[in-house]
N, C-alpha and C positions, 0 to 999 in steps of 0.2 A: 391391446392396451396402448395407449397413446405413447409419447413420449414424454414420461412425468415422471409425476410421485405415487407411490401407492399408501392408499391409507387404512392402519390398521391401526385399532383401539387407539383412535386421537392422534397418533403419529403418524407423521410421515417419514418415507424412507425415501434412499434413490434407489428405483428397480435395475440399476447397475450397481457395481460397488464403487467404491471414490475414493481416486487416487491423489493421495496429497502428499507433499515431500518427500518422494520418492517411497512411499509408503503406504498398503493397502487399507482402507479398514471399509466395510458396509455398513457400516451402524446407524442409529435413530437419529433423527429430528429431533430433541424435546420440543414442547412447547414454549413460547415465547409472549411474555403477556396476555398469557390469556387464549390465544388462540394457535393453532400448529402452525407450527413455522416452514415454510419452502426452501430448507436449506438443507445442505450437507449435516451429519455428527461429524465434526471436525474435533471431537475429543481428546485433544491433541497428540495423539500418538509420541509426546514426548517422554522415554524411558518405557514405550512400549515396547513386544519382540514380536517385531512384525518383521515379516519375510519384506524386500524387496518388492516392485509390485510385478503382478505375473498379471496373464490374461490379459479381460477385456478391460477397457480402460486406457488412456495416455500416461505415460510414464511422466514423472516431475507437473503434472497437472491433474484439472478432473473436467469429468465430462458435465458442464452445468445442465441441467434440467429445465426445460420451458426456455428455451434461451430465447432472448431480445433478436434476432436476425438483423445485424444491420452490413448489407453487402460490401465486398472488400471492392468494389466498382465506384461504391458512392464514398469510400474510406481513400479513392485512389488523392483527389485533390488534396484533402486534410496531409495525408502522410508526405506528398512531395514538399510543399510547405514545411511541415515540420519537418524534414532532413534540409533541408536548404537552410532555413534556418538555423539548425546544430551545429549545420559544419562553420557556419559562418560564425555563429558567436563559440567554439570550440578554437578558430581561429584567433579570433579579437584576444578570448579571454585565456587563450593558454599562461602567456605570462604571469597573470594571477593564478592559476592553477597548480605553477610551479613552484610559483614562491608560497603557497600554503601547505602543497606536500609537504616540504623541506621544512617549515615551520612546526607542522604536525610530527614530524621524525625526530626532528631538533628535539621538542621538549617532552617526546615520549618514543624512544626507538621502535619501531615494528612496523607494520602494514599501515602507509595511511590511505588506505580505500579500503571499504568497509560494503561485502555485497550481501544484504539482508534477503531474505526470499519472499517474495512478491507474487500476488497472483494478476495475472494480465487479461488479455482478451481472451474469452474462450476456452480460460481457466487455466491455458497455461502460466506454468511459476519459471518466473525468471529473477536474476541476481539483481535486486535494487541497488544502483552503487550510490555513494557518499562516501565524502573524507570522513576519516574515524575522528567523530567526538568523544569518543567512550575512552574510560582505561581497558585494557586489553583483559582483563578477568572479567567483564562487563557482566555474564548472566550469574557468575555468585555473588556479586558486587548486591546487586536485585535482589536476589533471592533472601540473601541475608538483612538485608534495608528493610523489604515487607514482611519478613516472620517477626523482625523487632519492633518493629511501626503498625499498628492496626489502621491507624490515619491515612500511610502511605498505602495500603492493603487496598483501602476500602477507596484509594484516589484512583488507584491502575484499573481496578476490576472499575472501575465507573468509566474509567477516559481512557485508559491503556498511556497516560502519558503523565508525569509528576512533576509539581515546581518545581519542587527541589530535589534534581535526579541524583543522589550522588555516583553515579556511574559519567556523569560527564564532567569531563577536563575543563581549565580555567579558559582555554582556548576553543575549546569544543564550544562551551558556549556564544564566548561574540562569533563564531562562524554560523551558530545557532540563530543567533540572534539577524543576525545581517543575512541570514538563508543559502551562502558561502558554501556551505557542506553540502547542499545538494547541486551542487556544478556539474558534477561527475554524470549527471544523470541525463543531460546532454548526451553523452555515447549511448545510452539505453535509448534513445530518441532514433540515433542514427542507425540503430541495429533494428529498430522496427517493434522495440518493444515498449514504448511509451510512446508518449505523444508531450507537447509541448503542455497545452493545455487538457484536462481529463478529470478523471475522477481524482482523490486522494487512494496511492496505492495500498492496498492492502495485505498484510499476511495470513495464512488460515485461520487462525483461531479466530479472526476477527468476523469472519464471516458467516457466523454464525446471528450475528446483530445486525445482519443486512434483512433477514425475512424475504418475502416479495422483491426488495429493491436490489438484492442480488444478479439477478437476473440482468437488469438495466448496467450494473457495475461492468458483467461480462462482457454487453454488446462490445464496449470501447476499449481501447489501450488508456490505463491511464495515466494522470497527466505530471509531470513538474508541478506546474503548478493548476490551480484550478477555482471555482466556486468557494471550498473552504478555505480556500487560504487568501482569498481577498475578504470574506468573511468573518472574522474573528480568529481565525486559527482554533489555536489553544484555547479560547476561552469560550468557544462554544460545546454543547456537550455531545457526546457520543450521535444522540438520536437527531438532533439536528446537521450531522455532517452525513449522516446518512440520507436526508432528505433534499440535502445541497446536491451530493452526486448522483441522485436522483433527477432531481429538475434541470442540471446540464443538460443529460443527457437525453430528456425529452426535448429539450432548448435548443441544443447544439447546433452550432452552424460558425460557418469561417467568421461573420460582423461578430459573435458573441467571444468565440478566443481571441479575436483581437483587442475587445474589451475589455476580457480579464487580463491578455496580459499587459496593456497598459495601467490596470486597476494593482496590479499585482509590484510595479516598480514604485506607483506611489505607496502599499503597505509594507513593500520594504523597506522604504527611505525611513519610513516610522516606525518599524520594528515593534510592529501590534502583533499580540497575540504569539513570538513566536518566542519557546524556552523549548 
């Protein structure tokens, strides 16, 4: 059997088990539009009782299927760049960094760095950082906003992302807004787990509306910033940010991140697309 999927009655599985959030589960592909999807059942094992994961498999990741190969030889230019780069504007920009912690503390006491979980190159998941937007009850904040909102229900499950969140602070916004909160993300540059420029990162559940274009997510680290976010951000939909981190990634090359991220200080200056 190759290294794939096996297909049985219309679904596909991974003929490994798939390890996500520190958490085992094997389970199906549904279908996707119509045709079976090349993905994990990423199911989300939230308020599942799953063991820990044991066996075969990467602990805090999973092993992608068909994967893109793209060697850590030809990844060696891009990464040096992008750490030279982080430390240098980690430098410049500490000063601002401090003075937002302390502003984020100031008007809401607690943690203000916030590490989401993220899936990286090669499936490993690592801690996405960002200054916290959110109030610190953030996922019942949610929970209870979409069981009273069928509107708000039916915006998440389409975008995973709401105008009007009310999980974020008055301040979390303009950081939102100016893209301020993702500073932090700089250090995940320097540790080897992002890239300057990349895909938009992702968490498991979401990956399941990758399909095929999965695959392509894995080859790279992804990025700060990238394609969707000089793109419309927010205001394009799910399927089309799926095809943006797609077409980098076929695209990729040092003139094209230098592109984006010249393209990316003039959509921050404007502050399109981001809530």
């Amino acid at each position: 059997m190759k290294d794939g999927y096996v297909q049985r009655a219309g679904l596909f599985r991974p003929d490994d088990e798939v390890v996500a959030q520190g958490f085992v589960t094997p389970g199906l592909a549904p279908e996707v539009g119509g045709a079976a999807a090349l993905v994990p059942d990423f199911a989300l094992l939230q308020g599942a009782e799953a063991g820990r994961a044991v066996g075969r498999g990467r602990a805090d990741g999973f092993r992608p299927r068909r994967p893109i190969e793209i060697s850590d030889a030809a990844e060696l230019p891009k990464v040096l760049l992008d750490r030279i780069a982080a430390l240098a504007g980690l430098i410049l920009l500490l000063p601002v960094m401090m003075m937002i912690a302390g502003l984020i503390y100031l008007r809401d006491p607690g943690p203000v760095l916030y590490g989401h979980r993220r899936i990286g190159r090669h499936g490993r998941v690592f801690r996405c950082l960002k200054f916290r937007t959110m109030v610190q009850d953030s996922d019942a904040v949610l929970a209870r906003h979409l069981a009273a909102s069928p509107e708000a229900a039916a915006e998440w499950a389409a975008a995973r992302k709401l105008r009007a969140d009310p999980r974020v602070t008055h301040l979390g916004a303009r950081l939102r807004k100016a893209s301020l909160d993702e500073l932090p993300q700089l250090f995940n540059v320097l540790r080897g787990e992002m890239s300057l420029v990349g895909p938009r990162p992702i968490v498991t559940d979401e990956a399941r509306h990758y399909g095929e274009a999965l695959a392509a997510y894995l080859a790279v680290r992804p990025g700060v910033t990238g394609l969707w976010q000089i793109s419309g951000r927010s205001d394009t939909s799910y399927a089309e940010r799926v095809e943006l981190d797609r077409a980098y990634v076929r695209g990729r090359s040092i003139a094209l991140d230098l592109w984006i991220l010249m393209r990316t200080v003039v959509v921050v200056l404007k502050g399109r697309g981001s809530y």
